[in-house]
FIKOLZA-1660 file (N, C-alpha, C; in steps of 0.1 Angstrom, whole numbers, plus 5000, padded with zeros to 4 digits):
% residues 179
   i   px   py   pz ch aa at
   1 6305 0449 8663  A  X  N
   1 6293 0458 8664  A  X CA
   1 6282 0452 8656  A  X  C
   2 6290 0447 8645  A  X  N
   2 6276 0440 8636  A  X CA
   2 6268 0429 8641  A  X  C
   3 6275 0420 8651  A  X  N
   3 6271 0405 8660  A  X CA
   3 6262 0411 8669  A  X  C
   4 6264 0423 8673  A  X  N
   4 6253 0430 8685  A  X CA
   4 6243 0431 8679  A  X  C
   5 6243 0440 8667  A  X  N
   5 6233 0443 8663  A  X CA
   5 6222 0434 8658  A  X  C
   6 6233 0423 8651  A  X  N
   6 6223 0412 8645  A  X CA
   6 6217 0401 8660  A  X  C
   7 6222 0397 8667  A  X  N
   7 6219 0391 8682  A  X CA
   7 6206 0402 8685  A  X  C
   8 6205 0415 8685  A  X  N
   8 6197 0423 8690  A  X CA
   8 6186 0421 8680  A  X  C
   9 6188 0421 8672  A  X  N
   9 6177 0416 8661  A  X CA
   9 6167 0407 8661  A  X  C
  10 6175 0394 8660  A  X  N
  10 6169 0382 8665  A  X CA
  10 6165 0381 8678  A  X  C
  11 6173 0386 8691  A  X  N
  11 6157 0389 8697  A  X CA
  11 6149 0394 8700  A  X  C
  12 6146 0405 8696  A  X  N
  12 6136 0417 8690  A  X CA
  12 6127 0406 8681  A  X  C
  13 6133 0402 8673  A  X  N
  13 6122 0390 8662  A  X CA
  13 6116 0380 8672  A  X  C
  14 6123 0374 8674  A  X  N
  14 6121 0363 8684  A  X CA
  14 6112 0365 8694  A  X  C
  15 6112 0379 8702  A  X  N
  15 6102 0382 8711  A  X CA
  15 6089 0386 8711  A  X  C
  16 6088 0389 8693  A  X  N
  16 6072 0391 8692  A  X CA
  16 6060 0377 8687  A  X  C
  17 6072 0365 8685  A  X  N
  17 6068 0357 8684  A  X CA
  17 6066 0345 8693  A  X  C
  18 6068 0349 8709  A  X  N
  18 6071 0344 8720  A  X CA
  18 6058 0341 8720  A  X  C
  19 6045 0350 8723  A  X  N
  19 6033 0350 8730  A  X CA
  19 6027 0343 8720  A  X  C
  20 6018 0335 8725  A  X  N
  20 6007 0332 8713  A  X CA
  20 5991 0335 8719  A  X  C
  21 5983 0336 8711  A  X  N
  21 5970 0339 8717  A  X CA
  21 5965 0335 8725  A  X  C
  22 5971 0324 8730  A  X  N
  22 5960 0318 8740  A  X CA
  22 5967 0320 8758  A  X  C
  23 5979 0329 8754  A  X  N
  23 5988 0336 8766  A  X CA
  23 5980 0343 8775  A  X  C
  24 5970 0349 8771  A  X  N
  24 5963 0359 8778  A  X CA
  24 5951 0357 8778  A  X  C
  25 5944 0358 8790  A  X  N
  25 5931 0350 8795  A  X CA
  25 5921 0361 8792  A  X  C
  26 5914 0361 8780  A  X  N
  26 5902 0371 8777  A  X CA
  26 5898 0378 8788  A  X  C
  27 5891 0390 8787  A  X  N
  27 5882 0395 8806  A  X CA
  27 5869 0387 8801  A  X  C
  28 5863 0385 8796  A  X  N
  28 5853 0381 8791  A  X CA
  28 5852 0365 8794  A  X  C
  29 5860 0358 8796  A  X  N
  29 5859 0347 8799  A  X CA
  29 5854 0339 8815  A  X  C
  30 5841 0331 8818  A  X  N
  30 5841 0330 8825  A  X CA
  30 5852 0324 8835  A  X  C
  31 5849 0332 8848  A  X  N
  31 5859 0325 8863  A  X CA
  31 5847 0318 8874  A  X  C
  32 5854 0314 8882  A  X  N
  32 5851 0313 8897  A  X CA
  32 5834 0319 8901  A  X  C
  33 5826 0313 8901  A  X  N
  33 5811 0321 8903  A  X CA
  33 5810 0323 8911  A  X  C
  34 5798 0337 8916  A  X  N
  34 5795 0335 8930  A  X CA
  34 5785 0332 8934  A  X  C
  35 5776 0334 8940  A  X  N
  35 5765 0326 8949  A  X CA
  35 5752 0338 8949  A  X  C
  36 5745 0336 8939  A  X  N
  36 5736 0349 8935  A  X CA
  36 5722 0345 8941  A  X  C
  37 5717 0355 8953  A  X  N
  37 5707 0354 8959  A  X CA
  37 5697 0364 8956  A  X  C
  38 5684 0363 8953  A  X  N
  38 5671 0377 8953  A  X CA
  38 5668 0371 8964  A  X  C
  39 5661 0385 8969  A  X  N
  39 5651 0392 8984  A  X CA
  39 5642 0391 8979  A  X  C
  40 5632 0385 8984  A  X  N
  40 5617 0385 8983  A  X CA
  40 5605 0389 8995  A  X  C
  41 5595 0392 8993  A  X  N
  41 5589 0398 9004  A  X CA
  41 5577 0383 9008  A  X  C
  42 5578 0382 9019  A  X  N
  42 5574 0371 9031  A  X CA
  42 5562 0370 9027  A  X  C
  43 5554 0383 9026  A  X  N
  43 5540 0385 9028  A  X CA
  43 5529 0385 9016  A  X  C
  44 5541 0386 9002  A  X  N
  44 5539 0383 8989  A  X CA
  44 5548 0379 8982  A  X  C
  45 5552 0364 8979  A  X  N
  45 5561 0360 8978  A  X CA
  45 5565 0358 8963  A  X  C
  46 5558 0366 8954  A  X  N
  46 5560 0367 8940  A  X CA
  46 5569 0377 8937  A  X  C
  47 5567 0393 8950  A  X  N
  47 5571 0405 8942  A  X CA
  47 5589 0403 8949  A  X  C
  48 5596 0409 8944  A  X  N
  48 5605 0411 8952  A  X CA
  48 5606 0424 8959  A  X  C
  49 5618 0425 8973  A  X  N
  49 5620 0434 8983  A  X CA
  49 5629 0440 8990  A  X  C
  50 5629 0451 8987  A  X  N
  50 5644 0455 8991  A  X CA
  50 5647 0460 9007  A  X  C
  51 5661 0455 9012  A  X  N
  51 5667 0458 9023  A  X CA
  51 5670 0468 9022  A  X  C
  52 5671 0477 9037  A  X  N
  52 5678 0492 9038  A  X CA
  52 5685 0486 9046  A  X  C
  53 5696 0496 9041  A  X  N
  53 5712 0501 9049  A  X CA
  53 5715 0488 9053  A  X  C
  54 5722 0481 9041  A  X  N
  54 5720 0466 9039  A  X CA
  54 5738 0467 9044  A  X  C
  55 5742 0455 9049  A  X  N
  55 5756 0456 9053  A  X CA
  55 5758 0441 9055  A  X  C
  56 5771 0435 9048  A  X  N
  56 5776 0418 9045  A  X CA
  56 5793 0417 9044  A  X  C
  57 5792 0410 9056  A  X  N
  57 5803 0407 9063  A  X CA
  57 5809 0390 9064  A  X  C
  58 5820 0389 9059  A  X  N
  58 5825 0375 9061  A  X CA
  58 5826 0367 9081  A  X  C
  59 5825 0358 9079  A  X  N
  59 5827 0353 9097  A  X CA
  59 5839 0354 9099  A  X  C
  60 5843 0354 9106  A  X  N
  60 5856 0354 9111  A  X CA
  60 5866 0360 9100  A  X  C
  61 5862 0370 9098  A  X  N
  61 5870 0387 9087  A  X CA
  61 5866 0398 9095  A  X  C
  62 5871 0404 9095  A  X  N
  62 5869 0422 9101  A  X CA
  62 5864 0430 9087  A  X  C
  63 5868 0426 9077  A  X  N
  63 5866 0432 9063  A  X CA
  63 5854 0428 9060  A  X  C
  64 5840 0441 9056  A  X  N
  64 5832 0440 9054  A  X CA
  64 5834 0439 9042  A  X  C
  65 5822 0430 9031  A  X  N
  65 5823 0424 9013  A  X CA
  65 5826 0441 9010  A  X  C
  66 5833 0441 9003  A  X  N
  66 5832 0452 8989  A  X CA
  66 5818 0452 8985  A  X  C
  67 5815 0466 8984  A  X  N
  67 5801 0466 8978  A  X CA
  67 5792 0468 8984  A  X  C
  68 5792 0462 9000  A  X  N
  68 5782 0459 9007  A  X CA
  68 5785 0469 9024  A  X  C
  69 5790 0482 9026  A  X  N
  69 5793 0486 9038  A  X CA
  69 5781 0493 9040  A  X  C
  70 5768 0490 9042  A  X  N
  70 5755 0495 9043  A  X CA
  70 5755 0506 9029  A  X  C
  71 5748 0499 9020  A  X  N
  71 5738 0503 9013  A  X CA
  71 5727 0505 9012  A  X  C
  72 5722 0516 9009  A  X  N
  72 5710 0521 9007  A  X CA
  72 5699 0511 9006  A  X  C
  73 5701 0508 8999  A  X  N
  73 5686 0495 8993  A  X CA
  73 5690 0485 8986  A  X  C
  74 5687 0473 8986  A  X  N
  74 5691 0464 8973  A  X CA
  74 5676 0454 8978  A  X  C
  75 5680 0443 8962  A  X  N
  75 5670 0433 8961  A  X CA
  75 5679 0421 8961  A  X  C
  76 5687 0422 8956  A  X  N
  76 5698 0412 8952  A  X CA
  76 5713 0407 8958  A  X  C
  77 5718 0400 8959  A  X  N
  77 5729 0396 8967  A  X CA
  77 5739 0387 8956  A  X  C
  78 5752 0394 8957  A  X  N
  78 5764 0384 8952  A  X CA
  78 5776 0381 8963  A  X  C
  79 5774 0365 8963  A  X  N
  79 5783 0363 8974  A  X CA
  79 5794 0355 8967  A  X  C
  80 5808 0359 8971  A  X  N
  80 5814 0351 8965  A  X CA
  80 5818 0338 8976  A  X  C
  81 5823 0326 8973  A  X  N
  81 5825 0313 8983  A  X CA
  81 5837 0311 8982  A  X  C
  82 5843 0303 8995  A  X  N
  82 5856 0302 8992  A  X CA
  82 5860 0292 8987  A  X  C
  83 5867 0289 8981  A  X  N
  83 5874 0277 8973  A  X CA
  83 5886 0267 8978  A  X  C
  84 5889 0274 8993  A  X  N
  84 5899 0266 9000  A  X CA
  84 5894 0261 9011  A  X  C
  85 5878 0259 9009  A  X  N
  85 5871 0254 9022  A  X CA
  85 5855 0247 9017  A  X  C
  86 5848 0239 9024  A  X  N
  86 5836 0234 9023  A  X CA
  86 5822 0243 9026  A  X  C
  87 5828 0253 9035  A  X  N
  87 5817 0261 9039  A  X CA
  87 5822 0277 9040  A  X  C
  88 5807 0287 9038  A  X  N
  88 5814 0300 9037  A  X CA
  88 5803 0302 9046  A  X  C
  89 5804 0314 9055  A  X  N
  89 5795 0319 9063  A  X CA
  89 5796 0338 9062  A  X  C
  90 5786 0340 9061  A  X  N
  90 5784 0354 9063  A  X CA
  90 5774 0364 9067  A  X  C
  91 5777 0376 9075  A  X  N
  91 5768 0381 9087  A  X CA
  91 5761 0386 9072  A  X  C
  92 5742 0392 9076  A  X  N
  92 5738 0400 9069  A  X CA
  92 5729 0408 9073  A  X  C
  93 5732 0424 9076  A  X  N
  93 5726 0428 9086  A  X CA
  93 5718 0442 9078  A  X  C
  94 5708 0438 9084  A  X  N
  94 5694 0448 9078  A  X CA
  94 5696 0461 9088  A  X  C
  95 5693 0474 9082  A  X  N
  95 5690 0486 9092  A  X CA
  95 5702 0486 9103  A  X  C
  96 5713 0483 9096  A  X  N
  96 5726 0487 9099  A  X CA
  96 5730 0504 9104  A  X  C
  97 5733 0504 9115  A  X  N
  97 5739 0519 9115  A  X CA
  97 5751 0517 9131  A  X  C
  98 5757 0526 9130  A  X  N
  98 5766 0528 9147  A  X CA
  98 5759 0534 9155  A  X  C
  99 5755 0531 9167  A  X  N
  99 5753 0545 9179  A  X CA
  99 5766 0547 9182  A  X  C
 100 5764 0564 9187  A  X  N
 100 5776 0563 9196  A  X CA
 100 5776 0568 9207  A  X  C
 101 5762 0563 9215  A  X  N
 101 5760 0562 9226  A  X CA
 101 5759 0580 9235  A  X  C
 102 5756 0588 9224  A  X  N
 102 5757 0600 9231  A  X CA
 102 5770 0607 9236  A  X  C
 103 5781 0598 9227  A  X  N
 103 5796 0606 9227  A  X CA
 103 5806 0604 9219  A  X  C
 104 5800 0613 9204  A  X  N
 104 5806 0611 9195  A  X CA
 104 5821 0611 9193  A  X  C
 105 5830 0616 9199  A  X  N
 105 5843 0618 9205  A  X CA
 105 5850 0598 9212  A  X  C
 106 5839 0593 9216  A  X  N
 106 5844 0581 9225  A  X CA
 106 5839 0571 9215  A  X  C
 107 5848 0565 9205  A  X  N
 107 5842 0555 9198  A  X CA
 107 5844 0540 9211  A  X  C
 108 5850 0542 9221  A  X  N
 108 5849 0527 9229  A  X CA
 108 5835 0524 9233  A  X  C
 109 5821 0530 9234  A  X  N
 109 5815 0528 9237  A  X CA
 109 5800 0532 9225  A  X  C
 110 5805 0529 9214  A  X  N
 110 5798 0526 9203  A  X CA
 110 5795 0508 9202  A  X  C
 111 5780 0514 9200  A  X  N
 111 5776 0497 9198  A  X CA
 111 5769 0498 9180  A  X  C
 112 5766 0484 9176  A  X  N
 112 5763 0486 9168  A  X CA
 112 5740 0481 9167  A  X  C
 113 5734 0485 9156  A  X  N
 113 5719 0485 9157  A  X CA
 113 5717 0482 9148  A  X  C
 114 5700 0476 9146  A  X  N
 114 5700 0466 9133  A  X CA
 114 5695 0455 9136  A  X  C
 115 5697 0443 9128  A  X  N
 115 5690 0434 9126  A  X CA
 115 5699 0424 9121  A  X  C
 116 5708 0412 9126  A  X  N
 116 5721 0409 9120  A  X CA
 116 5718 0392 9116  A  X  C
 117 5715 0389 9111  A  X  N
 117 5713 0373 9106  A  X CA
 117 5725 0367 9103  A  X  C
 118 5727 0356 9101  A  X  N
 118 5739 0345 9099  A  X CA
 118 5736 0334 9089  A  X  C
 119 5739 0333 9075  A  X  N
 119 5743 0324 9069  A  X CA
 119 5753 0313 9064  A  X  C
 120 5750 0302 9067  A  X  N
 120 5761 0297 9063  A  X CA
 120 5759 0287 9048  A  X  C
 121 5765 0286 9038  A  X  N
 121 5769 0281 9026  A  X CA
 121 5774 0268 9026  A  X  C
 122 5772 0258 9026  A  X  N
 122 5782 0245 9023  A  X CA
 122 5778 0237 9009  A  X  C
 123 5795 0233 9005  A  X  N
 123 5791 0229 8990  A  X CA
 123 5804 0218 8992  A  X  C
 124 5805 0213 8984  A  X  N
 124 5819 0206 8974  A  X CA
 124 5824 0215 8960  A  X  C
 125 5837 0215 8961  A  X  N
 125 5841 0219 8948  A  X CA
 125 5847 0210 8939  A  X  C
 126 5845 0217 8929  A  X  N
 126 5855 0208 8916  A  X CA
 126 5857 0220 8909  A  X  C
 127 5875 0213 8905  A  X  N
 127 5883 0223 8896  A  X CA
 127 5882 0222 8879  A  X  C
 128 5877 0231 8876  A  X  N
 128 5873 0228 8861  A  X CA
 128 5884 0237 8850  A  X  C
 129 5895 0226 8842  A  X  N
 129 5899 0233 8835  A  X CA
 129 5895 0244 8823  A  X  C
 130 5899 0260 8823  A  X  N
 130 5897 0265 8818  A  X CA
 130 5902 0265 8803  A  X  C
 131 5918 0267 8801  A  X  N
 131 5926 0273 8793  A  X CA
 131 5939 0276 8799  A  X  C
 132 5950 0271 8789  A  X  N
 132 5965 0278 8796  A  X CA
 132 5965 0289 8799  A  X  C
 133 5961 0298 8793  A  X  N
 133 5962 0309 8799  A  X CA
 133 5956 0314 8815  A  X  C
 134 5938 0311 8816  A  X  N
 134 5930 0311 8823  A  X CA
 134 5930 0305 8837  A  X  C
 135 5939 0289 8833  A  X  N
 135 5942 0279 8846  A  X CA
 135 5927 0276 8850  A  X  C
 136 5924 0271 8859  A  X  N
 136 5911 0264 8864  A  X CA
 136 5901 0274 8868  A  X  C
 137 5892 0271 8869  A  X  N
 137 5880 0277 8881  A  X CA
 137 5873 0265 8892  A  X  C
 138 5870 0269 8899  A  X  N
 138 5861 0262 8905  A  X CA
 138 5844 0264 8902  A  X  C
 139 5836 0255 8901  A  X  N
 139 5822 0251 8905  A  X CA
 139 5819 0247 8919  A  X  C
 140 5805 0251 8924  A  X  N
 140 5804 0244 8935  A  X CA
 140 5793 0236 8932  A  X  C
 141 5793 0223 8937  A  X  N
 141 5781 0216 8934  A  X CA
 141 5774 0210 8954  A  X  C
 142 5759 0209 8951  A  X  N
 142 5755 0202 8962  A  X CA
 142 5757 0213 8974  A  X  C
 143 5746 0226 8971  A  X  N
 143 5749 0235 8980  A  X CA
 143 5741 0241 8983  A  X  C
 144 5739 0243 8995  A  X  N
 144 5729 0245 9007  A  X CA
 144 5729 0254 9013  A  X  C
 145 5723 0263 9017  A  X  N
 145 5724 0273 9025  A  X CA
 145 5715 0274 9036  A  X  C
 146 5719 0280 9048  A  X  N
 146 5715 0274 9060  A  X CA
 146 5711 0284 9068  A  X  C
 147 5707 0294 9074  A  X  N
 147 5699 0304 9083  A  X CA
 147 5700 0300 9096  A  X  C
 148 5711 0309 9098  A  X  N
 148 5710 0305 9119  A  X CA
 148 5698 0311 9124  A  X  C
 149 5689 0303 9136  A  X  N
 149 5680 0306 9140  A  X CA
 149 5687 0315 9156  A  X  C
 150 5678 0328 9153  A  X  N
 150 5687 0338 9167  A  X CA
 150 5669 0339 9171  A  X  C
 151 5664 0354 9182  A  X  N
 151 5650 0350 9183  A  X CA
 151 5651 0362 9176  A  X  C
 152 5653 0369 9167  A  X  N
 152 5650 0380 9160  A  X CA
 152 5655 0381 9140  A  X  C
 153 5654 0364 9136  A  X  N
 153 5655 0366 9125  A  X CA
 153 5646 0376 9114  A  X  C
 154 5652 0380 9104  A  X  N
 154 5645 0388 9094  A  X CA
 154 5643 0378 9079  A  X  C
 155 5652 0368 9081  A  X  N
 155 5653 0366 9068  A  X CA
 155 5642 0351 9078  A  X  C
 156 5629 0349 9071  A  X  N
 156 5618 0345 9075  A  X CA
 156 5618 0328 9067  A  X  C
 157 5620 0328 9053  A  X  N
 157 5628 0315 9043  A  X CA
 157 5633 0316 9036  A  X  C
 158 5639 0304 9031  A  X  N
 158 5649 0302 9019  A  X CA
 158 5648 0290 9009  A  X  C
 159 5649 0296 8999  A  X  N
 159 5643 0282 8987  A  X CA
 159 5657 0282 8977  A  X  C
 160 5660 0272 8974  A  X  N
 160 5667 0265 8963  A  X CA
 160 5665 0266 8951  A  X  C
 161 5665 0271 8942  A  X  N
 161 5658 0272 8927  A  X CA
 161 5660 0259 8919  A  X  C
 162 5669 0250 8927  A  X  N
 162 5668 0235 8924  A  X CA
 162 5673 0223 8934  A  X  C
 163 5668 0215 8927  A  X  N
 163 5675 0204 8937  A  X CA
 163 5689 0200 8933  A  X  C
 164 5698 0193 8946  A  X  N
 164 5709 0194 8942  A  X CA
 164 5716 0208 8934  A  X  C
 165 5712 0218 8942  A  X  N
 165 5719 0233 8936  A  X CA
 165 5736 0231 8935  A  X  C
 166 5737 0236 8919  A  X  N
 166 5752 0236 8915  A  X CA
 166 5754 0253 8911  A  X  C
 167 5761 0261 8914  A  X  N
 167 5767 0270 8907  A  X CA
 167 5779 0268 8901  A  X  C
 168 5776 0272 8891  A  X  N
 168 5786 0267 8878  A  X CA
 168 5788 0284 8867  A  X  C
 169 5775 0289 8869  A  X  N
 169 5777 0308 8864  A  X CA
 169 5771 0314 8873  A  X  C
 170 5771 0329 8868  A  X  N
 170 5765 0337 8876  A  X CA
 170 5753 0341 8863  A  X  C
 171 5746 0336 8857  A  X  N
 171 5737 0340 8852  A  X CA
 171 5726 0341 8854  A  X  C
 172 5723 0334 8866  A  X  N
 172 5709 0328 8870  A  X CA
 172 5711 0331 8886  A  X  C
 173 5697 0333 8893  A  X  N
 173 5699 0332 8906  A  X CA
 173 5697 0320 8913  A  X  C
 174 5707 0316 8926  A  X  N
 174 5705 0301 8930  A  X CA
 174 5696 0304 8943  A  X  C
 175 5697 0308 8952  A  X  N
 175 5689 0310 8962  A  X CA
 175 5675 0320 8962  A  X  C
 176 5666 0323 8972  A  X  N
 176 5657 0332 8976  A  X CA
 176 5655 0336 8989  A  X  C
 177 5655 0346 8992  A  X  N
 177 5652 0345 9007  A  X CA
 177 5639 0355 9008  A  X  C
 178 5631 0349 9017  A  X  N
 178 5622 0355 9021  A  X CA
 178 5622 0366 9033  A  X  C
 179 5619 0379 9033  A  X  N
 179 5621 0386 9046  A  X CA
 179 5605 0396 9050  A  X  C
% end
C-alpha cells in the first residue's frame, strides 16, 4: 500500500512539472492575419462610406463569413485568406435582401436582390515560425486584389496602400475600395 501511495506521489509531483510555459500559446499572441479593407466613397475620396445590408460570402462555399449575413451598415471589411491555396475569392453584396416572389410559403421561387460584386485575392504564402507552443502562422506576401468586371459593379476602385502589399498583421488596413 505504501509503493502505491508513494508511485502516486511521484506522479502527482511529476505532473505539475510536465508543462512548462511556453506549453500554451498566449490569446494575445499574434496568428494568421486577415485581409483588412476600408470603404470609401467614389465621389469624395477622403471620407469614408458605409454599405447597407452588407452580406460576404466565400466562392464556391454555401456558408456565408461569420459576421457578415447582411448587416446593417459597415465601413470596414475583415477577410480572412486561405492558406492551402494562392487565391481567395469572395461574393460582396450591397442591399442584400430575399424576394419571395409574392409567396412566402414557396421558398423554390425566391430569388435573391442587390448588388453582388466578386473579388478575388491572390498572394504567396510563407510559414513563419511562431513558438512551440503557437506552431507557425502564415503571411501573405505580393497581394493583389482584383474586381470582376459584371455591367452593374458598385465597388467603382481599388487601391493598395502599398506596393508589393504584404499582410503580415492586422493592424493596418491593406486595401481601399471605392463605391
Amino acid at each position: 500500500m505504501k509503493s502505491i501511495r508513494l508511485l502516486l506521489f511521484v506522479l502527482i509531483g511529476l505532473s505539475h512539472f510536465g508543462c512548462e510555459r511556453d506549453d500554451i500559446c498566449p490569446e494575445n499572441t499574434p496568428t494568421t492575419p486577415r485581409l483588412i479593407i476600408d470603404l470609401y466613397d467614389f465621389a469624395i475620396q477622403e471620407e469614408q462610406k458605409n454599405v447597407f445590408d452588407f452580406r460576404v460570402q466565400g466562392i464556391d462555399n454555401d456558408a456565408v463569413l461569420p459576421g457578415y449575413n447582411v448587416i446593417g451598415a459597415t465601413n470596414k471589411i475583415v477577410l480572412p485568406l486561405r492558406t492551402d491555396a494562392n487565391v481567395t475569392a469572395y461574393r460582396l453584396h450591397i442591399n442584400y435582401s430575399i424576394n419571395d416572389n409574392g409567396t412566402p410559403d414557396n421558398p423554390d421561387d425566391d430569388f435573391t436582390e442587390g448588388n453582388e460584386d466578386i473579388i478575388s485575392i491572390s498572394y504567396s504564402t510563407e510559414s513563419i515560425y511562431v513558438s512551440r507552443a503557437c506552431g507557425y502562422k502564415t503571411v501573405f506576401r505580393n497581394v493583389t486584389l482584383t474586381v470582376n468586371n459584371d455591367a452593374d459593379n458598385w465597388i467603382k476602385l481599388k487601391e493598395s496602400l502599398t506596393d508589393n502589399q504584404s499582410i503580415e498583421d492586422e493592424t493596418t488596413t491593406h486595401f481601399n475600395l471605392y463605391h
